[in-house]
C-alpha positions, 0 to 999 in steps of 0.5 A: 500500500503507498498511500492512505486518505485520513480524513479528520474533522473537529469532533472528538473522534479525530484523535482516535482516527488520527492514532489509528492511521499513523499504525496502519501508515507505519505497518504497511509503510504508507503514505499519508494523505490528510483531509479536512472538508470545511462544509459551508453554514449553508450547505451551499458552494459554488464553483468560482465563488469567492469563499465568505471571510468566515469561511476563509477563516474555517479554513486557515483553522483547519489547515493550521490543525492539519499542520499540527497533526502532520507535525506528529509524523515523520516527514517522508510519511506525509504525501499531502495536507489537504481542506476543501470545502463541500460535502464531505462525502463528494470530496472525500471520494473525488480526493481519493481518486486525485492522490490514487490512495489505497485506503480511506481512513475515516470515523464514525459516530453512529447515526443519529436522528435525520442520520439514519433516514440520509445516511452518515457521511461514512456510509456515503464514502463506503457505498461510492468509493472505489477502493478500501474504506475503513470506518473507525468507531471507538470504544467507550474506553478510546 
């Protein structure tokens, strides 16, 4: 395997799945490729649309949060640090296919509530990803 797609977000499961990444990424050796997506107040984003400084500003949060996990890792073990903004289950496999990972890395919550009707953003990813996606669920001891 020479790359996996970890993708974190601002919930408290992100540590968890962070951990759980760098063990596959050092068993196999991998490449990481880190994610963010930054979902709009609104839902909505247009292609050519200048972002809101408020979006802006999520922005520069989570590439600065990328950079810090990526400071954990070795150097050669990260491939790219990437935040865009959309939903995240579209950007997550569209930015699988643009780096050719092996693996999607990504947490799970459970569905809750509107959750169980749509479907989670990780079902999403598992049901159209056309590679191996692994979902991460801690225990309640993790």
């Amino acid at each position: 395997m020479k790359r996996i797609l970890v993708c974190l977000d601002h919930s408290d499961r992100a540590t968890f799945v962070f951990a759980k990444a760098k063990d596959l990424a050092e068993r196999y050796p991998a490449r990481i490729v880190l994610l963010h997506v930054v979902v709009p107040s609104d839902g909505l984003t247009l292609p050519g649309v200048p972002l809101t400084p408020e979006l802006e500003a999520r922005v520069e949060e989570a590439r600065r949060e990328l950079q810090e996990a990526a400071n954990q890792l070795p150097a050669e073990r990260i491939h790219a640090l990437v935040v865009e903004v959309g939903e995240p289950w579209r950007v997550i496999c569209t930015t699988a296919g643009v780096y050719s990972v092996e693996m999607v890395v990504l947490g799970s919550h459970g569905p809750k509530g509107i959750e169980k009707l749509l479907g989670t953003t990780a079902t999403k990813v598992a049901e159209n990803a056309d590679r191996t996606v692994v979902i991460l669920r801690p225990t309640p001891r993790e």
